[in-house]
N, C-alpha and C positions, 0 to 999 in steps of 0.2 A: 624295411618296407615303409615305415613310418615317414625314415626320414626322405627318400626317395618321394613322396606323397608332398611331402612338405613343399618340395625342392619343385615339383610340375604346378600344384599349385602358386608359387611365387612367382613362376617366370609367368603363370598366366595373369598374374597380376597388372605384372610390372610389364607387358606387351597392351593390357587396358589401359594403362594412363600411361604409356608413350613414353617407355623409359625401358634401357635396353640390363642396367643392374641398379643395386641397393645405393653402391657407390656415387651412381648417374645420380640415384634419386635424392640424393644427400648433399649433391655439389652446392647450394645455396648455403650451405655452414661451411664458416671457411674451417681449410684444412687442419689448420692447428688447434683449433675448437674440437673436431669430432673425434669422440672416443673410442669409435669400432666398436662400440660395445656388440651391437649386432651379430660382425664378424661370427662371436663367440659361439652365436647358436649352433652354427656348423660341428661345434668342438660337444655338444650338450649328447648327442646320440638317441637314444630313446626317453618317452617322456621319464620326467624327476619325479622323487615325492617332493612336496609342498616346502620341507625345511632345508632341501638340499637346493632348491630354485633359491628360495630365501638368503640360505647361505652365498649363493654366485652372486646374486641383488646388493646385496648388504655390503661385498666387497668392492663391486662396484661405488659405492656411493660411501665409500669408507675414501676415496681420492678426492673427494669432495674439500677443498680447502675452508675450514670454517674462522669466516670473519666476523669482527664486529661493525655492526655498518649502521648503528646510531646515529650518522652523521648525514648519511643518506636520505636526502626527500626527493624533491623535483616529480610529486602527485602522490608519490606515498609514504606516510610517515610512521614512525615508531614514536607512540606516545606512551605512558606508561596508563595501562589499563587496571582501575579499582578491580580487585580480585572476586569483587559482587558480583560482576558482570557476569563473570563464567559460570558463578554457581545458578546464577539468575537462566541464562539460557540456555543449560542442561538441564533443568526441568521438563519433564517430558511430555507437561500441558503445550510446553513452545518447542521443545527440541524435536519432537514428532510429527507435531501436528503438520496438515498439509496446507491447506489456504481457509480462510473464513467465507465458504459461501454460505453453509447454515448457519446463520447468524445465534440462535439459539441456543446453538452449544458451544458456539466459540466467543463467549462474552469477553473473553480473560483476554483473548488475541486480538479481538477488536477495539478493546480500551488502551491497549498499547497501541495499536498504530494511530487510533485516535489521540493520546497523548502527545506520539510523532509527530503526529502532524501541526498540532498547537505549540509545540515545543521550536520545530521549525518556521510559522508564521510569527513567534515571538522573534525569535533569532532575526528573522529577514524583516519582519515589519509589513509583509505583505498581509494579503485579505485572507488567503485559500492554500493549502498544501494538499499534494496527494501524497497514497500511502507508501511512497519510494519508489524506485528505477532500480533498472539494474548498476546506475555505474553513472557517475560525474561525466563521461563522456557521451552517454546516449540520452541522459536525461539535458543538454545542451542540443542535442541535436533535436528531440522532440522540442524543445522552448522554442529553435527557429521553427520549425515546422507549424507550431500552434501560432507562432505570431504573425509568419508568415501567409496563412492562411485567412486569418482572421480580419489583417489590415490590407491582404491582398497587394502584398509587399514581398517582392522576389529579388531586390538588392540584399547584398549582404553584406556586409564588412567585421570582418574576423581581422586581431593582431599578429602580427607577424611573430609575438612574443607572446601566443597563443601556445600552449603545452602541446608539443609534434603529435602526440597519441591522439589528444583530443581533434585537434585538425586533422589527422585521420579519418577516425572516424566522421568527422562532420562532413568533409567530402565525401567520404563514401556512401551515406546516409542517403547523400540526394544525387547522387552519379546518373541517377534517370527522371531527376525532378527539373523543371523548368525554372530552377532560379541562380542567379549570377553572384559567386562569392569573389573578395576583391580581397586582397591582402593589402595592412595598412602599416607600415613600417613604424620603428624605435626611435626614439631619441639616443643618440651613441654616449652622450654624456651622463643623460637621468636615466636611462633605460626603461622611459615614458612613449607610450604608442602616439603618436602626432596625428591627431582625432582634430586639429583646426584645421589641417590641408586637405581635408575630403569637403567636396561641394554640398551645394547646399540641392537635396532630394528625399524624399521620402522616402527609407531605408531602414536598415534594419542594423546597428553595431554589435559586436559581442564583446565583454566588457572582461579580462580576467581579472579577478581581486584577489590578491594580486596574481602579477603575471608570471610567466615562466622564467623570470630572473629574479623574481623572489619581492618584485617593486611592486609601492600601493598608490599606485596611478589617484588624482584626485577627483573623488568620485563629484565635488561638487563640482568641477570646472567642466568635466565631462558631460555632466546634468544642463548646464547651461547652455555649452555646444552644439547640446544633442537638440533644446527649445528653439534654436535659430538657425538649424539644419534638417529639420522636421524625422530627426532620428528616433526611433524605438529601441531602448536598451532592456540588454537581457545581458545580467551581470553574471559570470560563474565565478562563485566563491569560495575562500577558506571557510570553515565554518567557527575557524579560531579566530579569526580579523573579525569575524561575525556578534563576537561577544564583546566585543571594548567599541565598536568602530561605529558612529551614527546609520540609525536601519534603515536599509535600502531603498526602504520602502519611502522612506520622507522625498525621496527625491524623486518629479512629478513626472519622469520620463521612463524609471526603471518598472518594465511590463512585466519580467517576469525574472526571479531569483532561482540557478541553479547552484548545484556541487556536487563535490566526493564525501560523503559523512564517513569516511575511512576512518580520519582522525581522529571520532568520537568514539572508542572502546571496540574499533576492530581490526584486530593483529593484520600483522601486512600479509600471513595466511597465501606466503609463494605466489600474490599477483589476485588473487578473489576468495571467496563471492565479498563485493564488495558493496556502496550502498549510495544511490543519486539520491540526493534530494531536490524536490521540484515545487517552487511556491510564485503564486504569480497573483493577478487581481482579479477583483471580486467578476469583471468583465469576462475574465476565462471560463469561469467555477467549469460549463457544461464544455466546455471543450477541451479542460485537460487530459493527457493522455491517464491509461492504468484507471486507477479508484479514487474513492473517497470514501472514506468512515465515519456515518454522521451519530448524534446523538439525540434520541428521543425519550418517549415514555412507554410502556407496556399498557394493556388493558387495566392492568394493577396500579399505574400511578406510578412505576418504579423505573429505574434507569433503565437505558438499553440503546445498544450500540447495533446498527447495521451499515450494510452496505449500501449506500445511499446514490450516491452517484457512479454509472460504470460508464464513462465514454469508450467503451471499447468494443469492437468489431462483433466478438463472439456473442454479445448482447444486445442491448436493444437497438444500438445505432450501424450495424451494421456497416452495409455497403458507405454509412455517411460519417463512420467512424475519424477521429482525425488521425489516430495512430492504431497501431496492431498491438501495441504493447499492450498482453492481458495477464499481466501477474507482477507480482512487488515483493520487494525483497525484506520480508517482515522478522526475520530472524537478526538481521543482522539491524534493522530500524529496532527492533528491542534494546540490540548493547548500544546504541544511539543515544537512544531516549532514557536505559538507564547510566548512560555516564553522564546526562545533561544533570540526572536527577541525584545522584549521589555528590555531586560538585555544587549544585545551588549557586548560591549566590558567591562561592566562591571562586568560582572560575573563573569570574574576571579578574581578579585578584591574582590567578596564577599564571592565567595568559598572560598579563603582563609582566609578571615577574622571569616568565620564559623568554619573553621579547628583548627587556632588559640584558638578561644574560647574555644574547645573540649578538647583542649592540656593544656588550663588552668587550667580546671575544671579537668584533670585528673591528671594533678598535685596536688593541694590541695585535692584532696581526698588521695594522696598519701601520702601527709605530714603529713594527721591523720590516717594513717594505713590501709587505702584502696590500697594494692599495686595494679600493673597493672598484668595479670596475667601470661598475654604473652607481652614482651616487643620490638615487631618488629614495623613500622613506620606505624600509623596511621593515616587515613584523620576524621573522625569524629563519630566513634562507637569505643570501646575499652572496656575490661573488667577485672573491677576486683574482686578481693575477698574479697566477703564481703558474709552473711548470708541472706538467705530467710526472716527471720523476719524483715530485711530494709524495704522492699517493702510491707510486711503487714501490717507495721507502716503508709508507704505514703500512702497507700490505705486510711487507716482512716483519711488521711488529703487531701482527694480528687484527689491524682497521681498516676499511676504508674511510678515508676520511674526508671525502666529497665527490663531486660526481663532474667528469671533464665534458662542460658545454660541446666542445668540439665533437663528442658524440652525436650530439643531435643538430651539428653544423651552423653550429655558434660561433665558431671562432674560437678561439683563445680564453683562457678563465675557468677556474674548480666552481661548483655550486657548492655551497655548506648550510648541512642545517644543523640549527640546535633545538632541542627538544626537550621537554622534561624528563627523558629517558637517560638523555646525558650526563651521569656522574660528575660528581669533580673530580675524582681520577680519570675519566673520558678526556671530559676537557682539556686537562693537566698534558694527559699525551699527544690529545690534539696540537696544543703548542708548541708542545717541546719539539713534536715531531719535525713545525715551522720554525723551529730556532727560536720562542720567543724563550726567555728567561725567567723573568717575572710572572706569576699565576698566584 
């Protein structure tokens, strides 16, 4: 009866969204991807207990091939996380807690994001942070949005070597907004976006630091370009090139600093919740999208943290809101703010010492014929040319050991990152994997 039940509601399903079986509905995964796992329901009968469903799940996900994929960036990285972190946001003052609108009892959760946000205007050099985005790719599309609003500027210019996810989203962001995005192509030698061949107009660039080949475009020549082409830069950045690399903010063009705060103590967690950061000038403060967390005094003379600024819809600005974003992702700006704060002053000291390593390691691939394939200045992702059957090889020895551009219709070339995660046994196999000898 049950399953007969089952079987009338599916086909009424699947006659609603225009699809005649499971199979139809599946065709967008190619065939040698899908696991039929589905199939199997057919075979299940009457509903299970709990351990026996568990039990079929479990086998399922027991053909799961488990690799090590330290090697892996191109937007999300594996950094090694201080072990504080975790004990830090499994307290159940922040692990439970839901958002800070009573500011009264949430003192503890508004002194971290207010932290965040100071910790992120150190970093970038700007005036103003808000309390986080959901995600390096929506917090860029709100930066066009606010600047584009603000200067009444509907050009846009994004890189071709722009991260494909982020250009995603950024198109689809404004699919019913009246403004004009224009793709600005690479240098084939530096893997440098060619920001002198755009006219000279009042527009809008997006600036990636660095870009999706792992290059750190110069931010001063860019700065320049941008003054005698009456351009507004709004840079999306590492937040690791953030801590050695001059603040973005000294340069008199860059309106507003975004990114992914992934790489500050939050595990790659199979693709989210992950964490934007958004800092811009003192000009924005009431236009940024989401909140702000200011600091005052009480009746008593004592500290106190509220909500101070909300340009968002649900509140005071309503219909004149610049964005709808109304909530921030404050859990995860915790393990942010505490990996900035347990590394101190030493994290410049290790970011470069990561760098280093990357620069080593792409050297010696290059001394056995892995050239580099774009040779402009890199912090720790770079690519060269080498052949897909590398990475089929490390698969059979447990890695992947970079990531084939031609996925995202690059062309030719592995991306490799190195990490602090990366052992020198990692390493060791990385090469050998390349044939290099020496390590």
């Amino acid at each position: 009866m049950w399953l007969s039940q089952n079987k009338i509601a599916r086909k009424k399903m699947l006659e609603d969204i225009g699809v005649k079986s499971l199979d139809e509905l599946f065709k967008v995964i190619p065939e040698d991807t899908q696991s039929k796992a589905y199939q199997s329901v057919e075979k299940l009968g009457k509903p299970l207990e709990q351990f026996k469903v568990e039990s079929i799940f479990n086998q399922f996900l027991s053909e799961n091939q488990d690799l090590n994929s330290v090697f892996v960036g191109a937007g999300a990285y594996k950094w090694w996380i201080p072990p504080v972190i975790d004990e830090i946001l499994r307290r159940s003052e922040f692990f439970t807690a839901y958002t800070p609108y009573q500011p009264e009892v949430s003192q503890g959760t508004l002194q971290v994001i207010y932290d965040f946000q100071s910790a992120v205007c150190y970093l970038t050099g700007m005036d103003v942070a808000n309390a986080s985005m959901y995600d390096g790719a929506t917090a860029l599309a709100e930066a066009v949005k606010m600047v584009g609003e603000a200067k009444r500027v509907r050009k846009v210019y994004y890189p071709k070597n722009l991260h494909p996810y982020y250009k995603e989203v950024l198109l689809t962001y404004f699919s019913f907004w009246d403004y004009e995005f224009e793709e600005v192509d690479f240098d084939r030698e530096s893997g440098c976006t060619k920001w002198k061949d755009l006219p000279e107009e009042k527009s809008i660039w997006i600036v990636s630091y660095p870009n999706f080949l792992g290059i750190l475009e110069s931010m001063r020549e860019i700065d320049e370009l941008a003054t005698s082409k009456q351009a507004s830069l709004i840079v999306l950045a590492n937040p690791h090139v953030l801590v050695y690399k001059k603040k973005l903010g000294d340069y008199r063009n860059v309106e507003v600093v975004v990114g992914e705060g992934q790489p500050f103590g939050i595990p790659l967690w199979a693709g989210g919740p992950y964490l934007g950061f958004f800092a811009a000038r003192k000009a924005y403060m009431r236009k940024m999208p989401g909140r702000i967390v200011g600091k005052t005094v009480d009746r008593n003379g004592k500290t106190a943290y509220v909500l101070t600024l909300q340009a968002r819809e649900q509140h005071i600005k309503r219909a004149r809101a610049t964005s709808n974003i109304c909530s921030n992702e404050a859990l995860c700006a915790l393990a942010f703010t505490t990996y900035i704060l347990w590394w101190g002053k030493r994290l410049q000291k290790h970011v470069l010492e990561v760098s280093k390593r990357a620069h080593e390691v792409a050297e010696l691939l290059e001394e056995y014929g892995y050239k580099r394939i774009y040779n402009g200045e890199f912090f720790n992702e770079f690519v060269i040319d080498a052949p897909i059957d590398v990475l089929e090889e490390g698969m059979k020895k447990g890695y992947v050991f970079g990531v084939p551009l031609s996925y995202w219709g690059y062309g030719d070339g592995i991306l490799i990152t190195i990490t602090d995660a990366a052992t020198h046994a990692d390493i060791a196999a990385l090469l050998d994997n390349f044939g290099v000898e020496k390590f």
